[in-house]
SEFIZA-3560 file (N, C-alpha, C; in Angstrom, 3 decimals):
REM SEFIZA-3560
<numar><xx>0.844</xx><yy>-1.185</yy><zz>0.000</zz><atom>N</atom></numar>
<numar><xx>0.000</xx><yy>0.000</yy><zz>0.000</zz><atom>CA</atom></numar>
<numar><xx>0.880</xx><yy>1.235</yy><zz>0.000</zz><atom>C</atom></numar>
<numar><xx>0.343</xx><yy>1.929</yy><zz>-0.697</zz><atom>N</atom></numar>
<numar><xx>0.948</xx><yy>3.588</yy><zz>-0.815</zz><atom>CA</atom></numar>
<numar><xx>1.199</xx><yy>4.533</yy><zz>0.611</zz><atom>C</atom></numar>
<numar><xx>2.282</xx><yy>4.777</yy><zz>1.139</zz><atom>N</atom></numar>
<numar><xx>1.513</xx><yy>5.745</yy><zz>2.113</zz><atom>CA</atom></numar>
<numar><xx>1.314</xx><yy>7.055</yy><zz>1.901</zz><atom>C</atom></numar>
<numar><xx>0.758</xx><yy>6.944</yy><zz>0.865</zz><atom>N</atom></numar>
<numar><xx>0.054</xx><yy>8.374</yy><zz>0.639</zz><atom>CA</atom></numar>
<numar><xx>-1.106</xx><yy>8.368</yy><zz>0.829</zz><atom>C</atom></numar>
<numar><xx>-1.697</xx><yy>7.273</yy><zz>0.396</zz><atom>N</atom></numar>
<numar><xx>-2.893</xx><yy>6.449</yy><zz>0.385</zz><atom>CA</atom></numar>
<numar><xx>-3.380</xx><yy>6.142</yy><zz>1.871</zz><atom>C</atom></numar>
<numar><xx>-2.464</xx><yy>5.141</yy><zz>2.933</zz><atom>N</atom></numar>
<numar><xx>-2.551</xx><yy>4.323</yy><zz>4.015</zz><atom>CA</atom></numar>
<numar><xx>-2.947</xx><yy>5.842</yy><zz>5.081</zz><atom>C</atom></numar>
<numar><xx>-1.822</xx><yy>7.293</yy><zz>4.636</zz><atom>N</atom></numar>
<numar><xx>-1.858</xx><yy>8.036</yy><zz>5.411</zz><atom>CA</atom></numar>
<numar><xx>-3.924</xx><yy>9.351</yy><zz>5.511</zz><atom>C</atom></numar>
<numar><xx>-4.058</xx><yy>9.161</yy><zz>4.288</zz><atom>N</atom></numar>
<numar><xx>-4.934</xx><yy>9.823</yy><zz>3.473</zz><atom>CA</atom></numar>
<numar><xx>-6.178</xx><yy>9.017</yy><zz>4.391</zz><atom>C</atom></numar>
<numar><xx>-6.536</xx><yy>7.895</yy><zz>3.974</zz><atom>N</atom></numar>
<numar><xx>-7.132</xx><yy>6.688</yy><zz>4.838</zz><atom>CA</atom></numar>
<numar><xx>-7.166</xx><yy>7.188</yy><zz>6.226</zz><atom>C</atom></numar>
<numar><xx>-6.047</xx><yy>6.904</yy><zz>6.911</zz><atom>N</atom></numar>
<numar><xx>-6.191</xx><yy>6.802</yy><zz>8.259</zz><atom>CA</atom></numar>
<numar><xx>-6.840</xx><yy>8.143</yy><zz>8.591</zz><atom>C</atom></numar>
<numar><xx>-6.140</xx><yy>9.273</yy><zz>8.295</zz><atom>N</atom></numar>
<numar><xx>-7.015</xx><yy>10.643</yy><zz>8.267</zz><atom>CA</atom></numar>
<numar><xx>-9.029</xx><yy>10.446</yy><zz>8.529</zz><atom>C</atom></numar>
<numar><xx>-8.902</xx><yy>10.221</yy><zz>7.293</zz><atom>N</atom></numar>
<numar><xx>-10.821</xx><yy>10.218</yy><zz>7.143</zz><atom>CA</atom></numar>
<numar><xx>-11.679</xx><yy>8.950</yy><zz>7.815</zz><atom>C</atom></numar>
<numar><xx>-10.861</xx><yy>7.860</yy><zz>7.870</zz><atom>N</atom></numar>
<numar><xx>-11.597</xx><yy>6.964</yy><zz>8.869</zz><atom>CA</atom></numar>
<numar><xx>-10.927</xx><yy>5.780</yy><zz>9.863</zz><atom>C</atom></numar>
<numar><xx>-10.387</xx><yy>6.456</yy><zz>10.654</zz><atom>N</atom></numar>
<numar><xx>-9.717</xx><yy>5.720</yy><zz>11.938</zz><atom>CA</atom></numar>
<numar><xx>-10.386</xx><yy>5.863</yy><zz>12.722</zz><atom>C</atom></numar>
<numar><xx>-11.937</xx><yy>6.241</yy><zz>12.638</zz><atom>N</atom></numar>
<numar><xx>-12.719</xx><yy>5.689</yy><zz>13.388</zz><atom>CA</atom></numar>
<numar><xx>-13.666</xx><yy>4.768</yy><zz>13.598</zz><atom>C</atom></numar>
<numar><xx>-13.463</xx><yy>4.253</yy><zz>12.269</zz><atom>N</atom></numar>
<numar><xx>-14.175</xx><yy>2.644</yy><zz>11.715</zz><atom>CA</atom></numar>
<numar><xx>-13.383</xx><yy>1.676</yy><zz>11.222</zz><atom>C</atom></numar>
<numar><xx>-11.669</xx><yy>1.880</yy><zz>11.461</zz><atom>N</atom></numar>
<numar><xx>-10.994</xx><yy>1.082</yy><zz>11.947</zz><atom>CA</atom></numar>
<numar><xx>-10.475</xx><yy>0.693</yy><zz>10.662</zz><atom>C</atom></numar>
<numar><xx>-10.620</xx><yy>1.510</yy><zz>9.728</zz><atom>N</atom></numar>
<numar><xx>-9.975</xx><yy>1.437</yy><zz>8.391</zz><atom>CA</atom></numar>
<numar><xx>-8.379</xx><yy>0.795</yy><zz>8.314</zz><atom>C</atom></numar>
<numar><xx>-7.565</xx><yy>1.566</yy><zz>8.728</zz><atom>N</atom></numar>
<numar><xx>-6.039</xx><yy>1.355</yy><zz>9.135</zz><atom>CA</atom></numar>
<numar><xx>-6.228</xx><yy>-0.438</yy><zz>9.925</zz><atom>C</atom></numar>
<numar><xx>-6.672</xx><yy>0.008</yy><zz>10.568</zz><atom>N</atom></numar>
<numar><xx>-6.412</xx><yy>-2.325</yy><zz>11.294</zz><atom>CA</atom></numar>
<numar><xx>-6.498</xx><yy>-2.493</yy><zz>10.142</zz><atom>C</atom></numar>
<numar><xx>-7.972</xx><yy>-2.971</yy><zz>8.991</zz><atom>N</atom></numar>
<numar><xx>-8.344</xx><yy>-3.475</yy><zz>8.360</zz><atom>CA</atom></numar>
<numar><xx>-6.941</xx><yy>-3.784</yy><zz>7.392</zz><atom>C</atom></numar>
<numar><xx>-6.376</xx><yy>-2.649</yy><zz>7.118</zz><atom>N</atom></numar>
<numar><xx>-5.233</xx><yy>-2.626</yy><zz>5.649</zz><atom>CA</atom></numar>
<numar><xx>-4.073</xx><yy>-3.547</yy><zz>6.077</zz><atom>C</atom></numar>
<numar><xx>-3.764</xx><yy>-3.278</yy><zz>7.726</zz><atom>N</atom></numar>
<numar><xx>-2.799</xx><yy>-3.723</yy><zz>8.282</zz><atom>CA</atom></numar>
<numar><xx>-3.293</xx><yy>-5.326</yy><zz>8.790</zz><atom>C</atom></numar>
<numar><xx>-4.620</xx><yy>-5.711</yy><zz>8.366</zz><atom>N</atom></numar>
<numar><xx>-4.391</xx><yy>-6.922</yy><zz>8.863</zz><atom>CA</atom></numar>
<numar><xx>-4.832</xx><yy>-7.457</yy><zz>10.120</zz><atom>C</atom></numar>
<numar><xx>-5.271</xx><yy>-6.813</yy><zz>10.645</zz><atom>N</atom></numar>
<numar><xx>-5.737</xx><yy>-7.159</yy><zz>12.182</zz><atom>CA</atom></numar>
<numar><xx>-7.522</xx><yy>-7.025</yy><zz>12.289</zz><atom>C</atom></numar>
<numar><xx>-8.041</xx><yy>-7.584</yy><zz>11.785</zz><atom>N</atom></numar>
<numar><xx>-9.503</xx><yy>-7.922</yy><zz>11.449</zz><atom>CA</atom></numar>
<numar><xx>-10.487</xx><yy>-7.706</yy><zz>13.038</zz><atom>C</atom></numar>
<numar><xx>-9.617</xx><yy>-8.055</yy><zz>13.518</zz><atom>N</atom></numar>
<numar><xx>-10.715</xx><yy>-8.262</yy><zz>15.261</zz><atom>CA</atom></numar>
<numar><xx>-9.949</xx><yy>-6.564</yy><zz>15.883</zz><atom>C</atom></numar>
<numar><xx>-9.170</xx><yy>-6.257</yy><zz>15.521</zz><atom>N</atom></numar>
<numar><xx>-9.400</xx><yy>-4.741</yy><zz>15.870</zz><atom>CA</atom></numar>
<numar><xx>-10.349</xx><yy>-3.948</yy><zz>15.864</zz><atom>C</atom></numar>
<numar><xx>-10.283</xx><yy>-4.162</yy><zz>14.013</zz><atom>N</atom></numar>
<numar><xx>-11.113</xx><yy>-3.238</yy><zz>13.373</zz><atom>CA</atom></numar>
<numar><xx>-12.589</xx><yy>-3.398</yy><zz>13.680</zz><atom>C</atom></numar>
<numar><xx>-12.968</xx><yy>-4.789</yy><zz>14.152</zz><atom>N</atom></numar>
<numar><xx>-14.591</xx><yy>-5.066</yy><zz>14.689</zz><atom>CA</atom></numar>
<numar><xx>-14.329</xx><yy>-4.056</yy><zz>15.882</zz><atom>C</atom></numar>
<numar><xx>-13.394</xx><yy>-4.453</yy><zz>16.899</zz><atom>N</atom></numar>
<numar><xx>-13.861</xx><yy>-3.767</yy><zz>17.588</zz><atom>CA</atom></numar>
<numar><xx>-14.006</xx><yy>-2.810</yy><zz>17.502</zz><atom>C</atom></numar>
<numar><xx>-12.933</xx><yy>-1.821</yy><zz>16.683</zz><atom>N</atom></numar>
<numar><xx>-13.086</xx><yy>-0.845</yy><zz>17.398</zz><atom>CA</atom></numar>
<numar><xx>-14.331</xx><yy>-0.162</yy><zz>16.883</zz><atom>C</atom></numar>
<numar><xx>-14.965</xx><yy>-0.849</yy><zz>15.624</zz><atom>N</atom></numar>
<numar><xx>-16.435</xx><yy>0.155</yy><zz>15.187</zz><atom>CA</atom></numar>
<numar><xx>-17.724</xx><yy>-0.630</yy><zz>16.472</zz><atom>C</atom></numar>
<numar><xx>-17.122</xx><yy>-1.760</yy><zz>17.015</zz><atom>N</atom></numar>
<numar><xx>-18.366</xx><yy>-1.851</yy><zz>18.023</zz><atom>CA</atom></numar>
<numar><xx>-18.589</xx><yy>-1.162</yy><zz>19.555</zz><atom>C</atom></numar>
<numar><xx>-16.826</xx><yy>-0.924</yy><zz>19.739</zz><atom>N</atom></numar>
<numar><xx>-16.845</xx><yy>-0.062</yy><zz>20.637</zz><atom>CA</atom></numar>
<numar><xx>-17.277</xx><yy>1.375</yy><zz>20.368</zz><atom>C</atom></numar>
<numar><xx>-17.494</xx><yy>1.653</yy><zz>19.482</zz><atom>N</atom></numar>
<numar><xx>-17.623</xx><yy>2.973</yy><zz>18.645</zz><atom>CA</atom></numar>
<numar><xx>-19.146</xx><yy>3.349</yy><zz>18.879</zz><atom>C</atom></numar>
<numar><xx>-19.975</xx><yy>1.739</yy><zz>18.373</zz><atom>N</atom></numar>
<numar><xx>-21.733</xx><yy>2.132</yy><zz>18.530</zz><atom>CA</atom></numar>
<numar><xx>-21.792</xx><yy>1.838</yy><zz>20.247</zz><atom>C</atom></numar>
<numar><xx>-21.344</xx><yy>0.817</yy><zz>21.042</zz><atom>N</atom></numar>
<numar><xx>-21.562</xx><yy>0.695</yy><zz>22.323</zz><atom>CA</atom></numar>
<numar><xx>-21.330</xx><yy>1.883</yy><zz>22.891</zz><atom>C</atom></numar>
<numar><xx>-20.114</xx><yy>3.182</yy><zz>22.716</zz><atom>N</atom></numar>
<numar><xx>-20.062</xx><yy>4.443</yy><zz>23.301</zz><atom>CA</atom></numar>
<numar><xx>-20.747</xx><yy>5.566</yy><zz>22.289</zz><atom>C</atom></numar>
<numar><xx>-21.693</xx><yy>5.242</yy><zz>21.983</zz><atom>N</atom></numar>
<numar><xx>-22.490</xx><yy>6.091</yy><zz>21.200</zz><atom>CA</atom></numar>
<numar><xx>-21.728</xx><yy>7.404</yy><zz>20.672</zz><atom>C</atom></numar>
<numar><xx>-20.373</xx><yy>6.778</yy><zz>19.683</zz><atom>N</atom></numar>
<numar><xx>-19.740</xx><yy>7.431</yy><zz>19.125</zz><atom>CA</atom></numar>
<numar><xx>-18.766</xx><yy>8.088</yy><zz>19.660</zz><atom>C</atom></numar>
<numar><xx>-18.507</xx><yy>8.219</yy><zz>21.034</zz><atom>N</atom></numar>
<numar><xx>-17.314</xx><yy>9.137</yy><zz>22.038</zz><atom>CA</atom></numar>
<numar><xx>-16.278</xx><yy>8.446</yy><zz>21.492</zz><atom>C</atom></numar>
<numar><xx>-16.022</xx><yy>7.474</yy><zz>21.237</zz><atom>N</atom></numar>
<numar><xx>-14.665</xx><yy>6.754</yy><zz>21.189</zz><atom>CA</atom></numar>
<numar><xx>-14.042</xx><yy>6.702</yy><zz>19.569</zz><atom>C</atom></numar>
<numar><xx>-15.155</xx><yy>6.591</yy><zz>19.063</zz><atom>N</atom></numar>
<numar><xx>-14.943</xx><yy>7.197</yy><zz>17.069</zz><atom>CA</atom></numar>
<numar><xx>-14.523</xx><yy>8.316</yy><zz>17.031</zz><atom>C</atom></numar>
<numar><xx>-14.749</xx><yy>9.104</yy><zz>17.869</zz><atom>N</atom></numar>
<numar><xx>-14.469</xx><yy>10.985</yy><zz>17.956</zz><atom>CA</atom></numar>
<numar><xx>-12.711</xx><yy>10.774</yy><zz>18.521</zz><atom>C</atom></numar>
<numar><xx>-12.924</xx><yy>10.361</yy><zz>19.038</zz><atom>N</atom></numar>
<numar><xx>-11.272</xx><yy>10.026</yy><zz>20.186</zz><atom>CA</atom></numar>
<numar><xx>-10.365</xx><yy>9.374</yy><zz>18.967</zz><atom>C</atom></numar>
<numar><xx>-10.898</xx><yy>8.349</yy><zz>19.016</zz><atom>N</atom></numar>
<numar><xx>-10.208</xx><yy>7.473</yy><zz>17.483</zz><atom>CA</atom></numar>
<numar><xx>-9.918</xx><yy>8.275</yy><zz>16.285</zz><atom>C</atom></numar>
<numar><xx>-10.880</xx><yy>9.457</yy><zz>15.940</zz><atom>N</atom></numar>
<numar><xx>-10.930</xx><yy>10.249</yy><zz>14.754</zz><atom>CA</atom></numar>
<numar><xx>-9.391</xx><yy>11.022</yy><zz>14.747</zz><atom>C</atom></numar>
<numar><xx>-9.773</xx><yy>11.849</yy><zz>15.723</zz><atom>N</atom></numar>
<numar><xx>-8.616</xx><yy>12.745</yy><zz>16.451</zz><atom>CA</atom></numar>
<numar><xx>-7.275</xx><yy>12.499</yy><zz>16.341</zz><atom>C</atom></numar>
<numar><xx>-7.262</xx><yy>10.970</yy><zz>17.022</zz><atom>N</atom></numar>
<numar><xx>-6.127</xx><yy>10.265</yy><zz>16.764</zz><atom>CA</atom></numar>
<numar><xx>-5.158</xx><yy>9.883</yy><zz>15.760</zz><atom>C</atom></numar>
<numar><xx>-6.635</xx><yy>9.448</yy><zz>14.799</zz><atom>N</atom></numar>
<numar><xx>-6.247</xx><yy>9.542</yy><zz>13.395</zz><atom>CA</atom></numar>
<numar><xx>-5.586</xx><yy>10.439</yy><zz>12.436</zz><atom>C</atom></numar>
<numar><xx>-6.282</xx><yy>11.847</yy><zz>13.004</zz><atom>N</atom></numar>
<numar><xx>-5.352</xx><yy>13.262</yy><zz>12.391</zz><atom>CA</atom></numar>
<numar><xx>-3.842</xx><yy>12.962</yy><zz>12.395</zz><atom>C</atom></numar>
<numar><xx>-3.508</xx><yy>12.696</yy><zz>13.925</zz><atom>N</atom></numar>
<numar><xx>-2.378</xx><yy>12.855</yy><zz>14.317</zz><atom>CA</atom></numar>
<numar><xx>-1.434</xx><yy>11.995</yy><zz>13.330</zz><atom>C</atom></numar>
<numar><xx>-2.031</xx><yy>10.491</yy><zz>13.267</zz><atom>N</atom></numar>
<numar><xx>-1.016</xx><yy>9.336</yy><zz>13.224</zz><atom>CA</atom></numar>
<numar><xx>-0.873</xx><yy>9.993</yy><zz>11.521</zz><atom>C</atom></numar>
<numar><xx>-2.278</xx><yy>10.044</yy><zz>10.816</zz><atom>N</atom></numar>
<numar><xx>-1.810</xx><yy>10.127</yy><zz>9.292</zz><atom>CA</atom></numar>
<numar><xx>-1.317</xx><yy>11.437</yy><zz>9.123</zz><atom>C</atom></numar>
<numar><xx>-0.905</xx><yy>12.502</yy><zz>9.833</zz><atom>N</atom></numar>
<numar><xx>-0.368</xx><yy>13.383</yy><zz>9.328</zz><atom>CA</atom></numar>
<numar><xx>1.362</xx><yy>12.616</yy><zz>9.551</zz><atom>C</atom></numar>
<numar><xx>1.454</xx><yy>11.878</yy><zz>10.660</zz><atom>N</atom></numar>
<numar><xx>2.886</xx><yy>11.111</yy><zz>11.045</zz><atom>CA</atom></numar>
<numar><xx>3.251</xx><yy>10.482</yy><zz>9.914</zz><atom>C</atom></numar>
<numar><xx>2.402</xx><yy>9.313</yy><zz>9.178</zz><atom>N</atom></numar>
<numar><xx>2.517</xx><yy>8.605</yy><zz>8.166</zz><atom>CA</atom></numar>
<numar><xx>2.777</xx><yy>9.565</yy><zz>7.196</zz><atom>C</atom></numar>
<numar><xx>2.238</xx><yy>10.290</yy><zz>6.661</zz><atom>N</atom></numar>
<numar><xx>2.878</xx><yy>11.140</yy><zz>5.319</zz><atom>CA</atom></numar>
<numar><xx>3.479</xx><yy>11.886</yy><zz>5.692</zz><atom>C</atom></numar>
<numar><xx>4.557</xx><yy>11.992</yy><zz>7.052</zz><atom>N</atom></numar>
<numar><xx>5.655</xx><yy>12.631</yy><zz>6.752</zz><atom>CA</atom></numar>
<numar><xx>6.991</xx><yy>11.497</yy><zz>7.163</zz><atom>C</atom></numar>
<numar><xx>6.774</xx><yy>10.274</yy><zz>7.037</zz><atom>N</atom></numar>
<numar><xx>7.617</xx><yy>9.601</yy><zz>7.055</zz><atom>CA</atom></numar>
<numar><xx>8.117</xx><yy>9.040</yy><zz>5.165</zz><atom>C</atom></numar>
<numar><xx>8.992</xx><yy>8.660</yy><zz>5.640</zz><atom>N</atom></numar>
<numar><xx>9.739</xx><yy>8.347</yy><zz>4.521</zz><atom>CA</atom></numar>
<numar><xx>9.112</xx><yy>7.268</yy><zz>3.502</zz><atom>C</atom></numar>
<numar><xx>9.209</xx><yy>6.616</yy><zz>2.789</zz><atom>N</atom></numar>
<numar><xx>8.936</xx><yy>5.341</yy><zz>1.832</zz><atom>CA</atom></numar>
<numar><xx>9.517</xx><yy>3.948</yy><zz>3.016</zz><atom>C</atom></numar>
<numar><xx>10.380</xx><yy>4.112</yy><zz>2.961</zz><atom>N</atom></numar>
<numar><xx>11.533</xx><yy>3.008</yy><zz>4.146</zz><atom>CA</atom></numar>
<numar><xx>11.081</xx><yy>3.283</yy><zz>4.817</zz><atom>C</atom></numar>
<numar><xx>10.578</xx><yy>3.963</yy><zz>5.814</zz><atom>N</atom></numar>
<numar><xx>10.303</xx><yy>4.318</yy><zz>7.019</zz><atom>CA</atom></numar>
<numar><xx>8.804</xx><yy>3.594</yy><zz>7.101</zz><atom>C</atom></numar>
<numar><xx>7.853</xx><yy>3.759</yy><zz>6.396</zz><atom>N</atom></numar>
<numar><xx>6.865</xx><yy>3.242</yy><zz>5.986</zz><atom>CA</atom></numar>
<numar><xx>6.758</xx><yy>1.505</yy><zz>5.993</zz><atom>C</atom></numar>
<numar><xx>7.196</xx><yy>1.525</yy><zz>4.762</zz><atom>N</atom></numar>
<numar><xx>7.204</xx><yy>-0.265</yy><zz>4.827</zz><atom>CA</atom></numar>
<numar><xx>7.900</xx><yy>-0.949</yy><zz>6.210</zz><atom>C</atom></numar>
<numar><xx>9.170</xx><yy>-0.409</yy><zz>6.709</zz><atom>N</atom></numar>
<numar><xx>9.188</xx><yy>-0.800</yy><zz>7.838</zz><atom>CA</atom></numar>
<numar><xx>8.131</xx><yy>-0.683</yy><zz>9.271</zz><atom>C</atom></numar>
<numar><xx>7.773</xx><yy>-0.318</yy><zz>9.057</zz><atom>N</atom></numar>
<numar><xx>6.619</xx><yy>0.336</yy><zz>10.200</zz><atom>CA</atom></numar>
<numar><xx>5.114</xx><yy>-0.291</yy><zz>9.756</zz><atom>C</atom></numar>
<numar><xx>4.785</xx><yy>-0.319</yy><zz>8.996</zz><atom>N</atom></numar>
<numar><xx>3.354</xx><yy>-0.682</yy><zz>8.112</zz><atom>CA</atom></numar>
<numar><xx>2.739</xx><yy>-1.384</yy><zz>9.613</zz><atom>C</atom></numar>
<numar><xx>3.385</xx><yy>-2.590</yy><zz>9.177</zz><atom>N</atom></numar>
<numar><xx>2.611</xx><yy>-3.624</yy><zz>10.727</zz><atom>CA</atom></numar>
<numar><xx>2.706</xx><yy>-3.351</yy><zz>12.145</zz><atom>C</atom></numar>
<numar><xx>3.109</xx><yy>-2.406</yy><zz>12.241</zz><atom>N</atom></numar>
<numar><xx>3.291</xx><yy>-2.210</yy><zz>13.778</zz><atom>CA</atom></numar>
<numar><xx>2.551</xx><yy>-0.596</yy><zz>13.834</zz><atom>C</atom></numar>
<numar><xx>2.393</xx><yy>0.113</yy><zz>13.117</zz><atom>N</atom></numar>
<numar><xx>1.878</xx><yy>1.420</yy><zz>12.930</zz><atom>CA</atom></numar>
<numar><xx>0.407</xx><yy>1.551</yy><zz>14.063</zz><atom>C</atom></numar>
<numar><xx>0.818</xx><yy>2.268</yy><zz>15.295</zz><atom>N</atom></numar>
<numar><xx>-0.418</xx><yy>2.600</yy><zz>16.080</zz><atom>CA</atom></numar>
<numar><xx>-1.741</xx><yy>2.737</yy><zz>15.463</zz><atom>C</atom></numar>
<numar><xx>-2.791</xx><yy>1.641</yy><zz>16.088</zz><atom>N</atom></numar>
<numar><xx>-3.213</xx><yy>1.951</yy><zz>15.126</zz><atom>CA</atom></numar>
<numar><xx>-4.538</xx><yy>2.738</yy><zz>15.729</zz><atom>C</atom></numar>
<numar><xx>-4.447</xx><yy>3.338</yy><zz>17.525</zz><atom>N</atom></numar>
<numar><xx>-5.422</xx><yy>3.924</yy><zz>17.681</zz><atom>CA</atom></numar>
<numar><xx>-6.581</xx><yy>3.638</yy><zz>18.675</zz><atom>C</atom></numar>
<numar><xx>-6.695</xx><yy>2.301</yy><zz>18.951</zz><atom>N</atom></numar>
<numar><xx>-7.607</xx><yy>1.229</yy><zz>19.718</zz><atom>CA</atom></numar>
<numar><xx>-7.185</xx><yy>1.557</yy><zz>20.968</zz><atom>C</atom></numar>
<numar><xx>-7.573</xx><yy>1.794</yy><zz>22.189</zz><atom>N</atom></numar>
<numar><xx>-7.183</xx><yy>1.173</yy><zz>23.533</zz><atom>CA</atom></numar>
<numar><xx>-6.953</xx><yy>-0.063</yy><zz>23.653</zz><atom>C</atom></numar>
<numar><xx>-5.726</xx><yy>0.083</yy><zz>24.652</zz><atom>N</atom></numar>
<numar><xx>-5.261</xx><yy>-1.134</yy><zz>24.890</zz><atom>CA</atom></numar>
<numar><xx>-6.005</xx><yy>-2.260</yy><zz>25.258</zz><atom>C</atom></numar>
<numar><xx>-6.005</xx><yy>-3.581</yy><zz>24.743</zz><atom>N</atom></numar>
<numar><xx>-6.741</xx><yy>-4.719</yy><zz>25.972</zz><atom>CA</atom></numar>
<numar><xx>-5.942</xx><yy>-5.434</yy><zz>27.028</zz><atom>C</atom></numar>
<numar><xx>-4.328</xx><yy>-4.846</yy><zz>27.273</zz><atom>N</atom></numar>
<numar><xx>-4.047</xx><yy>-5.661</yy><zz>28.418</zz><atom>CA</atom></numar>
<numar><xx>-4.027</xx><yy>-4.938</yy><zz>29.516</zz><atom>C</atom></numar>
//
């Protein structure tokens, strides 16, 4: 994936868990859109926010910097441990 693209993405919807989805982590991304309707959206707003941050991070990282990082890239969720 592009991160022009991955970064663009995470921007407009890291609050329906877009970013897990690309990266692969499928039971994130449930959650985090079910935690999203269970907090009647507070936590999509939080997640959103978040999202600004990380994809403005992602498009200012490098190409290398990128592919190295892809799978491990915050992706925004509260922790479960």
């Amino acid at each position: 994936m592009n991160k022009t693209t991955f970064g663009i993405l995470t921007i407009l919807f890291n609050s329906v868990g877009v970013p897990c989805f690309i990266q692969g982590q499928v039971k994130t991304g449930i959650l985090r859109i079910v935690l999203g309707v269970v907090t009647c959206g507070v936590l999509g707003i939080v997640n959103e926010i978040k999202g600004i941050i990380l994809g403005i991070q992602v498009l200012k990282m490098t190409e290398e910097e990128f592919k190295n990082k892809l799978g491990t890239i915050d992706s925004g969720i509260p922790s479960m441990q």
